[in-house]
N, C-alpha and C positions, 0 to 999 in steps of 0.2 A: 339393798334397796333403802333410799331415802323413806324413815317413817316422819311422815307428815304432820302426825299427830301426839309426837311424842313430847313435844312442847305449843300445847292446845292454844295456852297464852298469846303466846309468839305469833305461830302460827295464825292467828284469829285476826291479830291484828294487821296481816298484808293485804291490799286489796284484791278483791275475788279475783281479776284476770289472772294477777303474779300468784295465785293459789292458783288454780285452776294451769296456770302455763307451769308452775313447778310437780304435781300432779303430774301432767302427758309427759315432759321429759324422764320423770320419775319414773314411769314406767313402760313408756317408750313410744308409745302410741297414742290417737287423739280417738280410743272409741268409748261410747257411751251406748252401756245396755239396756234397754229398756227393761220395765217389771210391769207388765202386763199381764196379772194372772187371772185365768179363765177355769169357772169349775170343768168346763167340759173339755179342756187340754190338760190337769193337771198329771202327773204321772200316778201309774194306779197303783201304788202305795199309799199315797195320801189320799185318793177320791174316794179310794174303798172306805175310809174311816170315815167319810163327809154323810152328816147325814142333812143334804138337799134343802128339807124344810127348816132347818135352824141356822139364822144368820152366824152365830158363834160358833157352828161345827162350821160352815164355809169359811167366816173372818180366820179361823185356826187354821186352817188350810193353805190360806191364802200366806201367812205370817211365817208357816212352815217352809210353802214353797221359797219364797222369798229370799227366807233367812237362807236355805239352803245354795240357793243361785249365788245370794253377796260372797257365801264361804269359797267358792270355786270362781268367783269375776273377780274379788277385790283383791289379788294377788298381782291380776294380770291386766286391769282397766281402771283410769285415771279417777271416773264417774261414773251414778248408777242415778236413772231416772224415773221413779215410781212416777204411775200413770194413776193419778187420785179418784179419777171416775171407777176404777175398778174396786176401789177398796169402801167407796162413799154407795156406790149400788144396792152394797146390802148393810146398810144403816150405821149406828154407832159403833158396834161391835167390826165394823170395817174401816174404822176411821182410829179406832185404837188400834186395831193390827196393824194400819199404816204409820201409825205414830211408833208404833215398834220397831217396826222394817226403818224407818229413817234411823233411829237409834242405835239400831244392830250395823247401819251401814256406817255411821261414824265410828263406833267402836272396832271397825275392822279397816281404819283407814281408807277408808273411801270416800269421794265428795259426794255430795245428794243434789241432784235436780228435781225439783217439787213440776212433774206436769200438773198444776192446774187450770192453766189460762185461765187465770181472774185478770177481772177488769171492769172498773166503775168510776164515779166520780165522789169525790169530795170524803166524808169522814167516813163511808163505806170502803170505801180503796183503800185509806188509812187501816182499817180494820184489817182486810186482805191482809196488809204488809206485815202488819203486826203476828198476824199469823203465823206469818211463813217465812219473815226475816227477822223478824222482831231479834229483840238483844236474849230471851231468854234463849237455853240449848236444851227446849225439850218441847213435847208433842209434837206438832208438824213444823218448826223451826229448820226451815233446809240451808243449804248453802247457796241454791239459789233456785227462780222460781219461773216460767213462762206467765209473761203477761200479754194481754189481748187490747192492742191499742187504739181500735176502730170506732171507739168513741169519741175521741181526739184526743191531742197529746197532752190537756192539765190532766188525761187520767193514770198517765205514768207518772204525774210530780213523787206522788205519796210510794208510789213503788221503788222510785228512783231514791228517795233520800232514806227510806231505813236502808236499803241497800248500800249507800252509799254511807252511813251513820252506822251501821253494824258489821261491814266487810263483806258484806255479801252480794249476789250479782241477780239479774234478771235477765232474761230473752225476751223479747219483744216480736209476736208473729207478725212479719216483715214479707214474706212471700212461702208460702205452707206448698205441702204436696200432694195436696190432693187435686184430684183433676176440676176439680170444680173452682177453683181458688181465683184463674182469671176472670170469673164473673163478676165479684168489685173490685179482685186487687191491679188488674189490669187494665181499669178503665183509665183512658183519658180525662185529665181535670182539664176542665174549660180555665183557658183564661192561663194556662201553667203550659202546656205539654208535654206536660209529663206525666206517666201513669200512676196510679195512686200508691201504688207500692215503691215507686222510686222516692215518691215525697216524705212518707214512712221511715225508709232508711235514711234519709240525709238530715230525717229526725233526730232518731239512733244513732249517727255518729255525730251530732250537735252534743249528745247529752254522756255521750260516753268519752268524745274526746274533751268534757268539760275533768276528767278526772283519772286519766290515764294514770296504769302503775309502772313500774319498773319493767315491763316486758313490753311495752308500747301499746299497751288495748287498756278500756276502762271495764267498768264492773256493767255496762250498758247492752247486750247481747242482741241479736238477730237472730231468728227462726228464716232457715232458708231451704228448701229442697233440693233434694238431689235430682227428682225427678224435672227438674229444670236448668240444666245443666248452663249453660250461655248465660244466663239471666243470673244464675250463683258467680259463675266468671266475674259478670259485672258487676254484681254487687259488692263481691269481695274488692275489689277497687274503689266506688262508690264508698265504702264503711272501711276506712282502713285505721280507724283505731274501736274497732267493735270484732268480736269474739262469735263468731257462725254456728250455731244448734244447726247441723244437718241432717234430719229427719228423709225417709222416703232408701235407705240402703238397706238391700239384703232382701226381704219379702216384700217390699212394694217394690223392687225393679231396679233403683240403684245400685251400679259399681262402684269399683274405686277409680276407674276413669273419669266417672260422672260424678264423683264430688271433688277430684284433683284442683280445679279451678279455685276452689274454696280457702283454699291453703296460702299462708306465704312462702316466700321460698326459701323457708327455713323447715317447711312443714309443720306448723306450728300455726296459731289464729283460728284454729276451728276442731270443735267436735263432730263426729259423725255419730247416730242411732242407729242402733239395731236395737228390735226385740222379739218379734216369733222367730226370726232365723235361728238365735243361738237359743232363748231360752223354753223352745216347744225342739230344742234338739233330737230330743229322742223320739220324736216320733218321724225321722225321715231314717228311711232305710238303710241307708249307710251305716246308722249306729244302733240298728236293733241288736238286742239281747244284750248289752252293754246299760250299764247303772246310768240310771237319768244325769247324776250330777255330774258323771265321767263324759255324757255327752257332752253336756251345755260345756265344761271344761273344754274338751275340743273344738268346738263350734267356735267358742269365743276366742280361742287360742289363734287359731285361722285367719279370723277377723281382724282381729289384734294386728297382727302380722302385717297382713293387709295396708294398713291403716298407722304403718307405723312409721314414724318421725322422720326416718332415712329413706322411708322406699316416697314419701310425700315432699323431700325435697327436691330443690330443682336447682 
């Protein structure tokens, strides 16, 4: 296996996509697991040691589980996706165990997707970028980060150019998967006819194909569902030099039918999420009395599989 990370320099300095497309070849597959940790699903090894009323026995918890999931996904998946609501819930001492878990994931060869859908205008967003792309490599500094665009689009400029200024990438929520999402992103713009999420993406690939790398996609990303399968089809068309976050596979309802559309037909141009499927593994039946981390290993291994570069060619 290609280590990614063993000339950091190097490495650092190719644009996110051709990081991110050498990553899925590298390991064979395009899945991305999410880290969603919840005290009330933790395995009960670690819960029994939590004690509830103190943010720093949960934040420990949390850094434990974590670290312990990156040790058994980052052998076998390209990207890991901490979901920052979870770790910022319970205060400061949640937002340094997430600065942890980003740290432990680079040190184990793996990329980091920052979920925090920021999104603002002007030297606040600046702020954001700086956070989370910024040039240094440490607290929440990921490789790349979901942005929230429905303020308009000067409020991707500042997200767009550290990105683009320090090799790192961004997702832009383009069409999400929750069942609620055609209430504005569906709507008809007067005057366009076009739905407002079409107008979104053809944003997204203005600003992504301003800086394509060597695997033909820029560092400019799309948040797209699986749970909309037709409308993913089209969009992958629509954004054909932009990079697909497909969110909505495994516990919300998505297949690998239903995000096949997504893909080019190299199998390649898009990540798919999962995260209570594989990483609450051990609490489906199938892998009871078996060690939490042997689950989530299997689970992910499956997916993986699934989801992998050959079986998503065409």
């Amino acid at each position: 296996e290609l280590n990614l990370f063993a000339d950091f320099g190097i490495f650092s300095r190719m644009n996110f996509a051709d990081q991110l497309q050498q990553a899925v070849l590298s390991k064979g597959n395009s899945l991305c697991v999410g880290l969603d940790p919840r005290l009330k699903n933790l395995p009960a090894e670690l819960k029994n040691r939590v004690d509830p009323g103190t943010s720093q026995s949960i934040a420990e918890a949390y850094e434990s589980f974590c670290c312990g999931i990156i040790d058994v996904v980052a052998p076998l998946v390209p990207i890991v996706k901490p979901q920052s609501a979870f770790f910022e819930s319970i205060g400061p001492a949640g937002v340094q165990a997430l600065a942890n878990v980003v740290r432990y994931a680079r040190e184990k060869n793996v990329l980091v997707l920052m979920d925090a859908k920021r999104g603002d205008i002007g030297s606040t967003a600046q702020a954001y970028a700086e956070a989370y792309l910024g040039e240094r490599n440490d607290h929440l500094v990921s490789d790349a980060l979901t942005v929230n665009p429905y303020m308009g689009v000067d409020t991707l400029d500042p997200f767009v150019a550290s990105a683009t200024a320090n090799r790192k990438g961004i997702f832009v929520l383009v069409k999400t998967s929750n069942p609620g999402s055609g209430h504005f992103q569906d709507q008809t713009v007067e005057g366009r006819g076009e739905r407002l999420f079409e107008m979104v993406a053809d944003e997204v690939e203005k600003l992504s194909a301003a800086n394509v790398g060597d695997c033909g996609y820029g560092p400019v990303g799309a948040v797209v569902g699986a749970t909309y399968p037709e409308q993913l089809e089209t969009l992958r068309r629509r954004m054909p030099h932009v990079i697909l976050l497909i969110p909505g596979f495994g516990a919300q309802g998505g297949g690998v039918e239903d995000v096949r559309g997504g893909f080019d037909k190299q199998g390649t141009g898009a990540i798919v999420n999962s995260s209570r499927g594989i990483i609450f593994a051990y609490e489906k039946e199938q892998h009871a009395g078996i060690a939490w981390q042997d689950a989530i290993a299997a689970e992910c291994q499956q997916a993986a599989e699934s989801l992998s570069v050959k079986a998503l060619s065409s």
